[in-house]
C-alpha positions in Angstrom: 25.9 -1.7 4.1 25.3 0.4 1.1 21.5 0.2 -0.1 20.0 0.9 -3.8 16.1 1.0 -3.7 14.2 1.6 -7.0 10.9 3.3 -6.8 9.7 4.8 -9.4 7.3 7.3 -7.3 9.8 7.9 -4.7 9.3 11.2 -2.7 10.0 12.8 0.0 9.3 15.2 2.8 9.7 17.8 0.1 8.1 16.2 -2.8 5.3 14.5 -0.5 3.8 11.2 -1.0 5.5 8.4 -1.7 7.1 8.4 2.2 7.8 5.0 2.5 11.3 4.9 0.9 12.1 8.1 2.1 11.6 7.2 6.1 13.3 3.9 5.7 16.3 5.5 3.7 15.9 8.4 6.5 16.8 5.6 9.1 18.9 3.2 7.5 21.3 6.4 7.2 20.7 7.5 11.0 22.1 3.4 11.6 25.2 4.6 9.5 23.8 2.8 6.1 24.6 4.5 2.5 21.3 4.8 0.7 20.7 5.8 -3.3 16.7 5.8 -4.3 16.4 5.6 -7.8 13.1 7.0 -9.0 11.2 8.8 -11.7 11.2 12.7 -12.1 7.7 12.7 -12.5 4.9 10.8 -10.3 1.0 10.7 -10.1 0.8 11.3 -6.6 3.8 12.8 -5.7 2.5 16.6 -4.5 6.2 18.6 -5.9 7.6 16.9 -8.8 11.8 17.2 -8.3 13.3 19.8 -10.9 14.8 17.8 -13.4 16.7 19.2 -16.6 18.9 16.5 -17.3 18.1 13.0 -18.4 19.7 11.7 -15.2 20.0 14.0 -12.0 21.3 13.6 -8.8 20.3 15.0 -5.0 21.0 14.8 -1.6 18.3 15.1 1.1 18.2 14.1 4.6 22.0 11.9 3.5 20.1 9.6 0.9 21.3 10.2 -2.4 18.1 10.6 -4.9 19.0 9.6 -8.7 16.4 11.4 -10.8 15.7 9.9 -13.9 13.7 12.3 -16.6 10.6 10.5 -17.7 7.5 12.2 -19.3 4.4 14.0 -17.5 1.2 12.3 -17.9 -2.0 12.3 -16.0 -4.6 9.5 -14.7 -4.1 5.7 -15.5 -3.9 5.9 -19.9 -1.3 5.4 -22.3 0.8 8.2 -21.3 1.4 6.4 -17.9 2.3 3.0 -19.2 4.8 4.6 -21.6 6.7 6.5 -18.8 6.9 3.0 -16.7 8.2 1.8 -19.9 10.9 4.8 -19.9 12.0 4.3 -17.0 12.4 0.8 -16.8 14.1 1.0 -20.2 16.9 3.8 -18.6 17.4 1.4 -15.7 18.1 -1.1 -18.0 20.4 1.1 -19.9 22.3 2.2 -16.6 22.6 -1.0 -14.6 26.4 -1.5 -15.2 27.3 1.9 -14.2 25.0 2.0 -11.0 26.4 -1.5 -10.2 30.4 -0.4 -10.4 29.7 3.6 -9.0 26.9 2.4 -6.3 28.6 -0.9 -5.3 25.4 -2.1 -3.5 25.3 -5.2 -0.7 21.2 -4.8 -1.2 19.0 -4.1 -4.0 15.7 -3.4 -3.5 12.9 -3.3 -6.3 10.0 -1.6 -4.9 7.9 -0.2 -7.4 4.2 -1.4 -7.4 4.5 -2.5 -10.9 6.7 -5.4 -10.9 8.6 -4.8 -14.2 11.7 -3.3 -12.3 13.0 -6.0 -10.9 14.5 -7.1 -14.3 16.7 -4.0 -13.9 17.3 -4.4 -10.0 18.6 -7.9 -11.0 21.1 -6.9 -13.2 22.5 -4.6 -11.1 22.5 -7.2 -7.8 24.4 -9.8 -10.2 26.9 -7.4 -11.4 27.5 -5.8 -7.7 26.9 -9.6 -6.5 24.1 -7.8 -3.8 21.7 -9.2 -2.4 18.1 -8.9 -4.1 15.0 -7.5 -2.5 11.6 -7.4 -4.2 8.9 -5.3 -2.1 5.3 -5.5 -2.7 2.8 -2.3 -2.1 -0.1 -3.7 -4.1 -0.8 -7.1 -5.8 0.2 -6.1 -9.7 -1.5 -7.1 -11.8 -4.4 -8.3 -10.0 -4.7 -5.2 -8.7 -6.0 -3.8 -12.4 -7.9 -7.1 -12.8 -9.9 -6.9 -9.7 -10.3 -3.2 -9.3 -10.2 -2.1 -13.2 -12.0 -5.3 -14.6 -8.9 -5.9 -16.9 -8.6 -9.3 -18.6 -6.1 -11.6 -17.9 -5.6 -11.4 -21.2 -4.8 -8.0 -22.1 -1.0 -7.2 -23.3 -0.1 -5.5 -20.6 -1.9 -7.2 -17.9 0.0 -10.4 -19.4 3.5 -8.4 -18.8 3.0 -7.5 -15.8 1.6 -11.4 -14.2 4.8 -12.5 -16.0 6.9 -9.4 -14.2 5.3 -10.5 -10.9 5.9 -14.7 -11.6 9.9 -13.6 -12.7 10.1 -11.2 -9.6 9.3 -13.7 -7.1 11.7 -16.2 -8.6 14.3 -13.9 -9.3 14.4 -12.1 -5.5 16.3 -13.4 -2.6 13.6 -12.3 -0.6 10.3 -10.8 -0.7 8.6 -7.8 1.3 5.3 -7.5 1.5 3.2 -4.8 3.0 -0.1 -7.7 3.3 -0.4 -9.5 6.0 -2.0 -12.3 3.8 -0.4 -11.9 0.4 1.9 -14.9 0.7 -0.6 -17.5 -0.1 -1.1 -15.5 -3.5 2.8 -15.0 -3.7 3.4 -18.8 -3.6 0.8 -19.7 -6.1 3.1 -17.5 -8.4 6.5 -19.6 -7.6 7.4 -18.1 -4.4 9.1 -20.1 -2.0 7.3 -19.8 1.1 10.8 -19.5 3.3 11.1 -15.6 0.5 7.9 -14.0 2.4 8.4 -11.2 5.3 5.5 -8.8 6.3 6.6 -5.4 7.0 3.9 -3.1 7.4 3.6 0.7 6.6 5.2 2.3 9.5 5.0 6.4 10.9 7.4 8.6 11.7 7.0 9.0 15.6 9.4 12.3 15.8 7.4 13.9 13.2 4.4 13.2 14.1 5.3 14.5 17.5 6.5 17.6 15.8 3.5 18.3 14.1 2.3 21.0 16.0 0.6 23.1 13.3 -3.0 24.2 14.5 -6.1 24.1 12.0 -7.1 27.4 9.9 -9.4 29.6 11.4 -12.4 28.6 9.8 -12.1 25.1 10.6 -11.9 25.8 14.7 -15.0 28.4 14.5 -16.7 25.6 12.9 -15.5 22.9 15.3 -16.1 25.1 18.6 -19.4 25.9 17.5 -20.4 22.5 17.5 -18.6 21.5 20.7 -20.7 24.7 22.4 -24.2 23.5 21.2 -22.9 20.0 22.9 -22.1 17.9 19.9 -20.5 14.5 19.5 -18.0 14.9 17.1 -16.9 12.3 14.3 -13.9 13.3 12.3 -12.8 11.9 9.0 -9.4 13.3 7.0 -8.8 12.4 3.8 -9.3 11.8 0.6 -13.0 11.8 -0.7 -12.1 9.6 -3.2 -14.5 6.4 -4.9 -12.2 3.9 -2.3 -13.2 5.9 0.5 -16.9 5.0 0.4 -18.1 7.9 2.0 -21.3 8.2 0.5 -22.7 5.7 3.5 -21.2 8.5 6.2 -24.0 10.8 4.8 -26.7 8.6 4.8 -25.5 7.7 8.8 -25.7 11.4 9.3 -29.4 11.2 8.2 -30.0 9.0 10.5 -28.5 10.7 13.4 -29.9 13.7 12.2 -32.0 14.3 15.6 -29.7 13.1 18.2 -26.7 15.5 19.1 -23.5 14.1 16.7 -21.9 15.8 13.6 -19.5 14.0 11.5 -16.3 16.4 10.4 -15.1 15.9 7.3 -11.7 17.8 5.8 -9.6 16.6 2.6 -10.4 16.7 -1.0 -10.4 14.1 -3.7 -12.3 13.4 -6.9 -15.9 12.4 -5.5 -15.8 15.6 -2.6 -18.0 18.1 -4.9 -20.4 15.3 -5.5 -20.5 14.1 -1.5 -21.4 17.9 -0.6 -24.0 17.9 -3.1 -25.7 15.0 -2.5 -25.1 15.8 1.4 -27.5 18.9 0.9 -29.7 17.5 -1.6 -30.5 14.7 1.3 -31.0 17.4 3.8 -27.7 16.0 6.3 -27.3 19.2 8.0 -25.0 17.5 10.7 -22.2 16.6 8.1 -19.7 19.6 7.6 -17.2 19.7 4.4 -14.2 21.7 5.7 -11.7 22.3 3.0 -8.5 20.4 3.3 -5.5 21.3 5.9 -1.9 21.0 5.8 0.0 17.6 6.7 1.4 19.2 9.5 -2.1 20.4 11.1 -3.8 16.8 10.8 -3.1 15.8 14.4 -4.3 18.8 16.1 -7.5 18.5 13.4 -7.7 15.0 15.5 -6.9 15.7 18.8 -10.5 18.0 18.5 -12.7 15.3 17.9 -14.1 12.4 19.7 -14.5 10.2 18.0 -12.7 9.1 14.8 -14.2 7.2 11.0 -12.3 5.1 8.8 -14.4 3.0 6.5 -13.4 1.0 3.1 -15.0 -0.5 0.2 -16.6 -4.1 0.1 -13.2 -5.8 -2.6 -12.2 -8.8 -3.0 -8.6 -7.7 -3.2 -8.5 -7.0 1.1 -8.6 -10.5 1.6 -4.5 -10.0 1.6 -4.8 -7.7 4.0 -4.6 -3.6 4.2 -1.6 -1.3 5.0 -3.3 2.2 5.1 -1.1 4.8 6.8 -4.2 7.5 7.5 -5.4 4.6 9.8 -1.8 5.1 11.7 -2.3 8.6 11.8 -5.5 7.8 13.7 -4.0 5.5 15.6 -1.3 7.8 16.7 -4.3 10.4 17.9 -5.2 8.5 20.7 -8.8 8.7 19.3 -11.4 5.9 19.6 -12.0 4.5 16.3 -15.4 3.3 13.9 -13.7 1.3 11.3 -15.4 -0.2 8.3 -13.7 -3.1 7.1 -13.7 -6.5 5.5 -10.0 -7.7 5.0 -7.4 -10.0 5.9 -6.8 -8.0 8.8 -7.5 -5.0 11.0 -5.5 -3.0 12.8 -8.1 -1.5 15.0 -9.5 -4.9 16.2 -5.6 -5.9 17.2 -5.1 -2.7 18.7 -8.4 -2.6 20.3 -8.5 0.8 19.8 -12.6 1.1 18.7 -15.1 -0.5 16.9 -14.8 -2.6 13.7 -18.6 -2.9 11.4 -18.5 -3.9 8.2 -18.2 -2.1 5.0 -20.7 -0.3 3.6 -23.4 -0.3 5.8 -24.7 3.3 6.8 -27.3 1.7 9.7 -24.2 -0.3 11.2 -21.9 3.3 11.3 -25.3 5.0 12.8 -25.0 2.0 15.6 -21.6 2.4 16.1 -21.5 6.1 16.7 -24.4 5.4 19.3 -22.3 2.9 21.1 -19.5 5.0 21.3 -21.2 8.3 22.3 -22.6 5.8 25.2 -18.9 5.2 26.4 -17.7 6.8 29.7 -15.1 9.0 28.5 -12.3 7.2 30.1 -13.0 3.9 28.5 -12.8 5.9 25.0 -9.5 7.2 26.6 -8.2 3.9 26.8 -9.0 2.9 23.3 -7.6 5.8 22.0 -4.2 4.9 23.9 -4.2 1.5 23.2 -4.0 3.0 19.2 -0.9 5.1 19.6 1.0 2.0 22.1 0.2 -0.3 19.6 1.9 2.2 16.6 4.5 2.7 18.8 5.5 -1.2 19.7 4.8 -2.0 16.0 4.7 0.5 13.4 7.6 2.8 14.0 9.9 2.9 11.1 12.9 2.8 13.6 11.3 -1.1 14.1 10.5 -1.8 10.5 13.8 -0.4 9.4 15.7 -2.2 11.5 13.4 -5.5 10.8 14.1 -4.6 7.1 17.9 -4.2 7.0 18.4 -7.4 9.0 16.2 -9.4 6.1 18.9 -7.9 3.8 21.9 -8.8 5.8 20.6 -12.8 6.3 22.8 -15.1 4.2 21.0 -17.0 1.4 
């Protein structure tokens, strides 16, 4: 089967973050699949941005054939992002014939959070005569309404709901990566029969691979702690707004006489502000570490004893979350304090720790209590129960597989 998947922030396991449709492509090739992403030369959140000197650029990596398309730089969420989704939407526009007759594709797959590519997707499906895929990361644009208090109203909130109504009319089928979206979906002309859930997924062989060790300063730090008999509570990540941190440091405070320290290492916009306020408050049992490489996050886990994963209060996780730093967690075979209110929970089916709700420091305090007051082989248990349940269900071998057989089923 030949495959064309269009996302615009694409990466790689060179250009970092997005994975997703570089460990499905990864697979779908292993399974003897021919695979062209389409994506954008520049990305907010991809870590390398590709070399790109031509308006339209080609690349092999790992047998998927990357087609680069130039777009502008820009920075944050302003005007300067909307007009490079414009651009490239515009090019695929302009290139759909071509990429029909030189790609040939039995599937295309629009997959771009913002739903305005599958206008492009379905012209090159109709030409090739493929089959049409429309995946959904996040809910646009109710994600901007909900999170950004955008009106309904605005221009380009009223593109993209009419993006998102066209998409799930237009597509064959439709992936989503929430549980619960298809409720939502339906109430935007889906057909109900369209909806499959395929969840993020983890590369088991790298993950297994990863055997880089923490810097130097981060194990001095750690075995100190572990010699003066401390319960250790790690968190890696971002220290972003969404991450809701802030209630970690006041659960500190109030485990501030009893013999835990929470661990944190990452970086993110809100991390200068956490360790200030964590020293202003007197939290002398949190510890900032600066952040490590991707490769040195398991063995960062595999030292701790406990691990924290906590979320804001939104409206929006009614549909469900698809995190992948909870799968790394998983994967640690760490006990888990999760903080959630959403339309699922991954720890609670795993049972691989403790779920409390969002945003509540006293109920993270309780929680680390309750663990601490585990016999170390029940917290051995929970912590395999994570990785068994990644394995059985989150491997992208699985949701590979899952996906290419949606894109084979007759219509």
């Amino acid at each position: 089967m030949k495959i064309l998947l269009i996302n615009h922030y694409a990466g790689s396991n060179i250009h970092g973050m997005e994975y997703r449709p570089y460990y499905l492509a990864k697979e779908w090739v292993k399974s003897g699949h021919e695979v062209t992403i389409v994506a954008a030369s520049h990305s907010h959140i991809r870590t390398v941005q590709p070399d790109v000197k031509e308006s339209i650029q080609e690349e092999v990596l790992d047998g998927i054939k990357y087609i680069w398309i130039k777009t502008p730089v820009y920075g944050g969420n302003g005007v300067k992002r909307i007009i490079n989704m414009m651009i490239f939407v515009k090019e695929l526009l302009r290139l759909g014939n071509e990429l029909a007759r030189t790609i040939q594709p039995d599937a295309v797959i629009a997959s771009s959070t913002y739903p305005l590519d599958i206008y492009p997707a379905k012209k090159i499906a109709k030409k090739a005569g493929a089959k049409l895929v429309f995946e959904v990361h996040d809910l646009w644009p109710l994600s901007p309404m909900e999170l950004g208090n955008m009106s309904p109203y605005h221009p380009f909130i009223m593109v993209m709901q009419k993006g998102e109504n066209d998409a799930y009319r237009l597509a064959d089928e439709v992936v989503s990566l929430l549980p619960k979206a298809d409720q939502h979906m339906v109430e935007h002309g889906m057909k109900p029969e369209k909806f499959h859930y395929l969840p993020n997924g983890m590369d088991l062989e790298q993950w297994e691979e990863s055997s880089e060790v923490i810097p130097v300063e981060h194990q001095r730090v750690i075995e100190q702690l572990k010699n003066e008999g401390k319960f250790l509570v790690g968190y890696a990540g971002t220290h972003g707004i969404a991450n809701a941190l802030e209630y970690v440091i006041e659960a500190a405070l109030q485990l501030k006489d009893e013999p835990v320290s929470f661990v944190l290492v990452g970086k993110g916009p809100e991390r200068e502000e956490l360790v200030k306020k964590a020293k202003e408050k007197g939290a002398e049992n949190i510890y900032f570490l600066p952040v490590i490489n991707k490769k040195a996050i398991p063995d960062f886990l595999s030292r701790m004893d406990a691990l924290y994963i906590g979320w804001r209060r939104s409206s929006l996780y009614r549909f469900g979350v698809s995190p992948n730093k909870l799968l790394d967690y998983l994967m640690a075979a760490k006990p888990i304090i999760h903080g959630i209110e959403a339309g699922n929970d991954l720890v609670a089916e795993a049972n691989a720790g403790i779920s409390i709700p969002p945003e509540d420091p006293v109920r993270i305090a309780e929680a680390v209590r309750k663990m601490q007051a585990l016999p170390l082989g029940e917290r051995s248990r929970m912590g395999e129960n994570g990785r068994n349940f990644v394995k059985n269900t989150h491997d992208y071998k699985i949701i590979a597989k899952k996906f290419s057989d949606i894109m084979k089923e007759e219509n």
